[in-house]
ChimeraX commands (.cxc) that place a marker at each C-alpha (Angstrom):
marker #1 position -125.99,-224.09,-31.49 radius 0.5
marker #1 position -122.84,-222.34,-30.22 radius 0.5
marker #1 position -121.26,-222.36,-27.23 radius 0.5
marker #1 position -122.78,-219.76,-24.57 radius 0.5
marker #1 position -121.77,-217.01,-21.40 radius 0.5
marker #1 position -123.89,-216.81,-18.34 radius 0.5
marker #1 position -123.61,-213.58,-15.91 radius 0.5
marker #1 position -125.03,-212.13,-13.08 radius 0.5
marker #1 position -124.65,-208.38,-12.21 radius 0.5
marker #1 position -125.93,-204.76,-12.87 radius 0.5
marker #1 position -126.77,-203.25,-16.32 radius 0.5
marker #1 position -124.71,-200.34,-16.27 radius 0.5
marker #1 position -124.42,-198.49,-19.80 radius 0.5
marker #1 position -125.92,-199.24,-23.42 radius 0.5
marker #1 position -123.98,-197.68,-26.36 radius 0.5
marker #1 position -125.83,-197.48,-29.91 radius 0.5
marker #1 position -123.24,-197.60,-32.71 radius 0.5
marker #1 position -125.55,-197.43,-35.86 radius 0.5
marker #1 position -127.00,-200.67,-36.17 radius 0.5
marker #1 position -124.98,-202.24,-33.58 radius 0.5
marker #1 position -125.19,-202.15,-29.90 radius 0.5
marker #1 position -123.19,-203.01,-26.54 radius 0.5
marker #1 position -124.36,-203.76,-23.42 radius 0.5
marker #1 position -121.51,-202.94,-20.10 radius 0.5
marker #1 position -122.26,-205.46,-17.04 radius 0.5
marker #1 position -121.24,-204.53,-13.91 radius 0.5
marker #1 position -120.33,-206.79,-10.69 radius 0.5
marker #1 position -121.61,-205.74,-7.93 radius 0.5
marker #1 position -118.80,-204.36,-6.05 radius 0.5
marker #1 position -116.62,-201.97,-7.76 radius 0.5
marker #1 position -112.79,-203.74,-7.91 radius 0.5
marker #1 position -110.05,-201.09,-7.03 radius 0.5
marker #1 position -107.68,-203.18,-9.10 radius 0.5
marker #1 position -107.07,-201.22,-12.78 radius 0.5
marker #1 position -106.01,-204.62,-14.18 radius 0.5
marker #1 position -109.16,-206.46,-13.05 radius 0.5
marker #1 position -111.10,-207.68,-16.10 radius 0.5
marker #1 position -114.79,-207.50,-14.29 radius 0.5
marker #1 position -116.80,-205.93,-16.71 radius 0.5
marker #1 position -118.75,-208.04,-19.25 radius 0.5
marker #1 position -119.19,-206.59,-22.56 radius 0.5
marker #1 position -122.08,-207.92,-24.79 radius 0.5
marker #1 position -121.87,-206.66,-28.54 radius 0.5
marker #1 position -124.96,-206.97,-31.11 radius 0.5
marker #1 position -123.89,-207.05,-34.34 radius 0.5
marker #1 position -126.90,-205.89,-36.83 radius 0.5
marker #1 position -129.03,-205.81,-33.78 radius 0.5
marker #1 position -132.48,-206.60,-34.05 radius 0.5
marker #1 position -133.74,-204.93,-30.97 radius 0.5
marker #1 position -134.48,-201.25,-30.02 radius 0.5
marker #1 position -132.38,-199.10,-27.84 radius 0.5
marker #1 position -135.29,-198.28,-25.34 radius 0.5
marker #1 position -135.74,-202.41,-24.74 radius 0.5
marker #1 position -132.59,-202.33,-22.46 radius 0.5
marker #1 position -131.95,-199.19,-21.43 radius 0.5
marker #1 position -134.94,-198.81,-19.43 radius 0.5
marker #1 position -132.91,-201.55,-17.22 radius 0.5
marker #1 position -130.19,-199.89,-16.36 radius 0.5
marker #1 position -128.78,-200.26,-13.10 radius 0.5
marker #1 position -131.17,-203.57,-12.56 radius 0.5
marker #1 position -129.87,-206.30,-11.62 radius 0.5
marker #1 position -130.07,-208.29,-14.19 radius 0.5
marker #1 position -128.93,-212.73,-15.14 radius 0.5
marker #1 position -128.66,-213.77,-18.73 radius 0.5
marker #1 position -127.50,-216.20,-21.45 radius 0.5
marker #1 position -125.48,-214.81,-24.54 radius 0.5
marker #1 position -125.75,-216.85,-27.45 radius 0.5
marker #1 position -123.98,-216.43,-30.69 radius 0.5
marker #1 position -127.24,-215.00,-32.14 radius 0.5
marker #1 position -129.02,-213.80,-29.37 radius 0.5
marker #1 position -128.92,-212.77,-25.18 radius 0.5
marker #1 position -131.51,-213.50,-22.66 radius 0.5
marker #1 position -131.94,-210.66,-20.07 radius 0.5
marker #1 position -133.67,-211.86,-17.11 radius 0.5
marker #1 position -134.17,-208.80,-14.74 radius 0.5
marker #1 position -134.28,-210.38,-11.32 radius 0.5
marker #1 position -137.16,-208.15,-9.03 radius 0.5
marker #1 position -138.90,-207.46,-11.83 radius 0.5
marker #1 position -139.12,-211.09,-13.15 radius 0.5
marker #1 position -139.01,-210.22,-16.34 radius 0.5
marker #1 position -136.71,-211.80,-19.42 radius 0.5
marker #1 position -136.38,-210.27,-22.58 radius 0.5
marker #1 position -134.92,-211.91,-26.01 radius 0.5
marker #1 position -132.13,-209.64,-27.62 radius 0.5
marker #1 position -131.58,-210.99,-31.19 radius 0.5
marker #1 position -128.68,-209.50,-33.47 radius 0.5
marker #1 position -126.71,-211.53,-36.58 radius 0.5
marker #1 position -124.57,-212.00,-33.95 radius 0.5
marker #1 position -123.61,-211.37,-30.53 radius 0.5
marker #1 position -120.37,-212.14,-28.88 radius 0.5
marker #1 position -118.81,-211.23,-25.11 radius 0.5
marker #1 position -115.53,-209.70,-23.92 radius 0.5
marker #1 position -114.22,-209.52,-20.35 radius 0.5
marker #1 position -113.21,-205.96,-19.81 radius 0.5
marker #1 position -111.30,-203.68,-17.47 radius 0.5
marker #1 position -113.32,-200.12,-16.59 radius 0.5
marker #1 position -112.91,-197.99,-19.11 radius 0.5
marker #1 position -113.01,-193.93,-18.60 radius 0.5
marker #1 position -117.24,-193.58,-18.60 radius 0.5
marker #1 position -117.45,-196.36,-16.24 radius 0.5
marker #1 position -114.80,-194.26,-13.93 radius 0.5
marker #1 position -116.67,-190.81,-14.80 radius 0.5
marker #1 position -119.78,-192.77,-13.60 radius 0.5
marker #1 position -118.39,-193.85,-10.07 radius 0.5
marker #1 position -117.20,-190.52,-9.50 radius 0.5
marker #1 position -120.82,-189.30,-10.05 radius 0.5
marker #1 position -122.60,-192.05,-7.64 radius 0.5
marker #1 position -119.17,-191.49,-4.66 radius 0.5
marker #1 position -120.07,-188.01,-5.24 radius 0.5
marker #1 position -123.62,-187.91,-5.01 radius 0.5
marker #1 position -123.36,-190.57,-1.64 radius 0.5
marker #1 position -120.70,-187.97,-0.54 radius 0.5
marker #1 position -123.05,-185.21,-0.76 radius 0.5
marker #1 position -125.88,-187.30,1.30 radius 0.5
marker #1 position -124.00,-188.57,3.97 radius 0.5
marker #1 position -122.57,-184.77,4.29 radius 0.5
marker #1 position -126.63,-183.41,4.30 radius 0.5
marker #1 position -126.75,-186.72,6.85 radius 0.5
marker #1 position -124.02,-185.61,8.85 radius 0.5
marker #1 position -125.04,-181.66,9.25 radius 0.5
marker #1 position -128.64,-182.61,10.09 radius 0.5
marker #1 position -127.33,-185.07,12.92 radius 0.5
marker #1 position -125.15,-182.17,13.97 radius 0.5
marker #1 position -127.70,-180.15,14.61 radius 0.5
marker #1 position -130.05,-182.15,16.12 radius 0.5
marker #1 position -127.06,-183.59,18.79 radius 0.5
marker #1 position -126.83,-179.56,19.77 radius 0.5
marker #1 position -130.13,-179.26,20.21 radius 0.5
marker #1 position -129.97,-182.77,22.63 radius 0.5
marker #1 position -127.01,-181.07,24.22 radius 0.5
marker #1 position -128.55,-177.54,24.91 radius 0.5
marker #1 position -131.97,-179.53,25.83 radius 0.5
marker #1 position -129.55,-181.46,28.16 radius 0.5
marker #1 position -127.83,-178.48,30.30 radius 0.5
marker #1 position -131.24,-176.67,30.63 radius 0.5
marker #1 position -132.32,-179.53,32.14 radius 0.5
marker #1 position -129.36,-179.65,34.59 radius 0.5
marker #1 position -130.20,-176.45,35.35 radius 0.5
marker #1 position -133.27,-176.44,36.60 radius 0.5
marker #1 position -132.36,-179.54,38.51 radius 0.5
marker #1 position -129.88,-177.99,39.98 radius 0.5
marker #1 position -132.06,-174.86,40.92 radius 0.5
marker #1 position -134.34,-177.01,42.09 radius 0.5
marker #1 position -131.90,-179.20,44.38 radius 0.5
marker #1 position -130.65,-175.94,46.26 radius 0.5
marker #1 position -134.56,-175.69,47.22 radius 0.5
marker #1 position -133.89,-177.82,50.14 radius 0.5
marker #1 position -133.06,-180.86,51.49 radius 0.5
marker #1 position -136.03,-183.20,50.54 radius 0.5
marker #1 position -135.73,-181.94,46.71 radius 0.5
marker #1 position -131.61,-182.18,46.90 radius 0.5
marker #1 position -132.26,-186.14,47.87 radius 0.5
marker #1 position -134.62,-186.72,45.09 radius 0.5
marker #1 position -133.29,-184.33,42.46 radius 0.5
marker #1 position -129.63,-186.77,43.07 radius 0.5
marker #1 position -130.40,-189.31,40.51 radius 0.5
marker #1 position -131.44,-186.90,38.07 radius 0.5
marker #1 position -128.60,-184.53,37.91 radius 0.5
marker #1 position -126.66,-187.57,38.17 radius 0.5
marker #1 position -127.94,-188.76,34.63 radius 0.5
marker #1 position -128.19,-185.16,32.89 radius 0.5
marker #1 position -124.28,-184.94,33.91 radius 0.5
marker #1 position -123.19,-187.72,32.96 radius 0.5
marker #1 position -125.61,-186.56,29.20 radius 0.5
marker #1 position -123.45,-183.44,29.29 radius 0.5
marker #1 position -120.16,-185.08,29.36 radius 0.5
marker #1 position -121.28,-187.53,26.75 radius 0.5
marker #1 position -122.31,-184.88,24.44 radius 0.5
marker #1 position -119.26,-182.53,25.57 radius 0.5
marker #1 position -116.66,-185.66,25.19 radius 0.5
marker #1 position -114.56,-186.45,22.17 radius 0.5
marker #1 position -115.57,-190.18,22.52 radius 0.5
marker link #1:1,2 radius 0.2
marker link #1:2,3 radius 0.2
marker link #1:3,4 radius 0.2
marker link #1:4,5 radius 0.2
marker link #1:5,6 radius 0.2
marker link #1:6,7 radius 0.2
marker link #1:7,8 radius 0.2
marker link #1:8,9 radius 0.2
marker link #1:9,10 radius 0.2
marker link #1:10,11 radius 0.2
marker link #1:11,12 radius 0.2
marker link #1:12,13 radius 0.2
marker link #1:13,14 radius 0.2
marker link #1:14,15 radius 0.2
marker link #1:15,16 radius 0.2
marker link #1:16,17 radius 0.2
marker link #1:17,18 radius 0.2
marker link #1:18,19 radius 0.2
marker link #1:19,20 radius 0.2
marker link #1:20,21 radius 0.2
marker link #1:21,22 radius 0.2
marker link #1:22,23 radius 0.2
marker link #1:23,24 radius 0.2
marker link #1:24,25 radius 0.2
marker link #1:25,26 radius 0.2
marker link #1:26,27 radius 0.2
marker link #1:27,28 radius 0.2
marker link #1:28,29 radius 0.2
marker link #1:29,30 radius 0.2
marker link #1:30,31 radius 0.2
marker link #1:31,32 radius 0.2
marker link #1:32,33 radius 0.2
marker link #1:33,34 radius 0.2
marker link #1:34,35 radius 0.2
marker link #1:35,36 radius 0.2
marker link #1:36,37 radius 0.2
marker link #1:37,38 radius 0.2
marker link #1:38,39 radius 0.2
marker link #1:39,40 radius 0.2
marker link #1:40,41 radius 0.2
marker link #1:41,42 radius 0.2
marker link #1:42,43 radius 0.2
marker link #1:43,44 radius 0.2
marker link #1:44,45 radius 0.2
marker link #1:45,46 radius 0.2
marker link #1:46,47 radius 0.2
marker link #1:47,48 radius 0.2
marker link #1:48,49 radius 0.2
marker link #1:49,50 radius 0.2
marker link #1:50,51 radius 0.2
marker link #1:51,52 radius 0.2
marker link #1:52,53 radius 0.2
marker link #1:53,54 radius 0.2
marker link #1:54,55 radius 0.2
marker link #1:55,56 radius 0.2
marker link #1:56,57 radius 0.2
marker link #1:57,58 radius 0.2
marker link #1:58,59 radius 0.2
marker link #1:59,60 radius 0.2
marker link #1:60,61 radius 0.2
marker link #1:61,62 radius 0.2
marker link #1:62,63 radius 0.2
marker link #1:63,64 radius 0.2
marker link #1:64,65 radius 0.2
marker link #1:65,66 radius 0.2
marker link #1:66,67 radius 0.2
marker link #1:67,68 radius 0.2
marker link #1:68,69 radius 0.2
marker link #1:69,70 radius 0.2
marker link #1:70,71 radius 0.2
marker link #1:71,72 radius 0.2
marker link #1:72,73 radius 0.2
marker link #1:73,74 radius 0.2
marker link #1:74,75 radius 0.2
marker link #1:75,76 radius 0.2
marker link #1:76,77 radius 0.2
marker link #1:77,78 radius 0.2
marker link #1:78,79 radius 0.2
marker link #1:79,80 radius 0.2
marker link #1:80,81 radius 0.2
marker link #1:81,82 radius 0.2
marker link #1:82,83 radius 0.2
marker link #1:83,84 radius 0.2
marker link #1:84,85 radius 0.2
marker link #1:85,86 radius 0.2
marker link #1:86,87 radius 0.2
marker link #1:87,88 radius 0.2
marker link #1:88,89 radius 0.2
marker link #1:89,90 radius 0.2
marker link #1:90,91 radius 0.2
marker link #1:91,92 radius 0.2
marker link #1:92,93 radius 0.2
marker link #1:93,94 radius 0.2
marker link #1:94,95 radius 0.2
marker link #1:95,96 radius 0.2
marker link #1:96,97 radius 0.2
marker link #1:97,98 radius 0.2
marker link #1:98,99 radius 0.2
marker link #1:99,100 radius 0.2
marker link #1:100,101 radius 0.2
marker link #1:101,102 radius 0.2
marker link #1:102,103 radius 0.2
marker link #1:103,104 radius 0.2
marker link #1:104,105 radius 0.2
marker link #1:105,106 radius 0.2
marker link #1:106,107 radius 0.2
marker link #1:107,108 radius 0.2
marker link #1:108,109 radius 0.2
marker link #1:109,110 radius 0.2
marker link #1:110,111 radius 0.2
marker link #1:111,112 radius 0.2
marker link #1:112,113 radius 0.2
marker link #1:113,114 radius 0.2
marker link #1:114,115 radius 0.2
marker link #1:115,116 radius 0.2
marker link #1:116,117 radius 0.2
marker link #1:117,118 radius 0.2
marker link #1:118,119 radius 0.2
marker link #1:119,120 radius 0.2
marker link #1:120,121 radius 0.2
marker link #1:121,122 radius 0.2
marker link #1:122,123 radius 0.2
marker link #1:123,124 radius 0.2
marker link #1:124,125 radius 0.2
marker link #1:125,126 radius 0.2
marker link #1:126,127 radius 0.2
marker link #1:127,128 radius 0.2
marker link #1:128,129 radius 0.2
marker link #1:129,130 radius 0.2
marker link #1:130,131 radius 0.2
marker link #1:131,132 radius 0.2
marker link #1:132,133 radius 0.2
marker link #1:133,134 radius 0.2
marker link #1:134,135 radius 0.2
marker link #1:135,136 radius 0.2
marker link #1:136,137 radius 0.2
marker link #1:137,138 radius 0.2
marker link #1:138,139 radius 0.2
marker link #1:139,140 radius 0.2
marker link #1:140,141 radius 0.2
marker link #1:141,142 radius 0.2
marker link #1:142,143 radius 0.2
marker link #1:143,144 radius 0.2
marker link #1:144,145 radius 0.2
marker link #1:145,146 radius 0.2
marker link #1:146,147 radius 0.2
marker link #1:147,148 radius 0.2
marker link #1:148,149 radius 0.2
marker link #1:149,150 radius 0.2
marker link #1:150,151 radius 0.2
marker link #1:151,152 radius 0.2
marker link #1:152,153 radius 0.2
marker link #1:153,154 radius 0.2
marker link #1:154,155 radius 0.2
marker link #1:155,156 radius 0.2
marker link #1:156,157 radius 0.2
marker link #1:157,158 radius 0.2
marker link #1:158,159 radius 0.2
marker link #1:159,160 radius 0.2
marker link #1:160,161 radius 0.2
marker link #1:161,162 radius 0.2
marker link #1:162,163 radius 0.2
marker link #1:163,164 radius 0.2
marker link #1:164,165 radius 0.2
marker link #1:165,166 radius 0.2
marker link #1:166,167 radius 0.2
marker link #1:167,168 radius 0.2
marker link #1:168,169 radius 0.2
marker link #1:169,170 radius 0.2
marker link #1:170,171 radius 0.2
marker link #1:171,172 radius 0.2
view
């Protein structure tokens, strides 16, 4: 038996190249360093496998063992491990190439586009809390000019909605 490669990371893309196949394992954390050599590349030479056995773990995390004839794919939550068999199988540290950039443009832009939906909705509902907030003050303070007895105990509460108001009207 040869000698083997261990990793530990995400499934990220499976090419089919006729008869041969290559598997693109991702670390976790995307390095901002072009020279970085952080993706593992796992070609099947004559595979004996079908497409649809590893693609359907894409973006799993995913521990294995590459032999010279053979990887071991152990998806971690789903505690599975399947046997990838080719005429032979070797590994290749890799920089990102363009499809794996393409990619993480895709997911920063889709996580752009939810934290903006995120951001609008909070918007909104802080105006609401803010015009909720100066009603309120309102009819405390309509309620304080009533007379003296109401002025004493409506203190504490316009106290609190105006110090609300400023919070919501500050740039802190």
């Amino acid at each position: 038996m040869g000698k083997s490669t261990e990793f530990y990371g995400v499934l990220g893309r499976v090419t089919v190249l006729g008869r041969d196949v290559e598997l693109r394992v991702y670390p976790f954390t995307f390095s901002t360093k072009p020279g970085d050599k952080v993706v593992l590349v796992v070609r099947f030479e004559a595979a004996g496998f079908e497409e649809a056995e590893v693609s359907e773990k894409i973006g799993e995390e995913v521990e294995g063992t590459v032999f010279p004839d053979r990887a071991e794919v152990h998806q971690v939550f789903a505690g599975t491990t399947t046997n990838l068999r080719a005429k032979a199988v070797t590994v290749e540290w890799a920089g990102y190439d363009g499809e794996d950039f393409r990619q993480r443009v895709d997911q920063l832009t889709g996580e752009n586009d939810r934290l903006h939906r995120d951001l609008t909705r909070l918007t909104m509902k802080d105006r609401r809390g803010h015009t909720l907030t100066r009603e309120l003050l309102r009819r405390a303070e309509i309620k304080a000019v009533a007379s003296d007895a109401l002025r004493t105990r409506q203190s504490a509460a316009l106290g609190v909605l105006e110090r609300l108001v400023q919070h919501f009207e500050s740039d802190d």
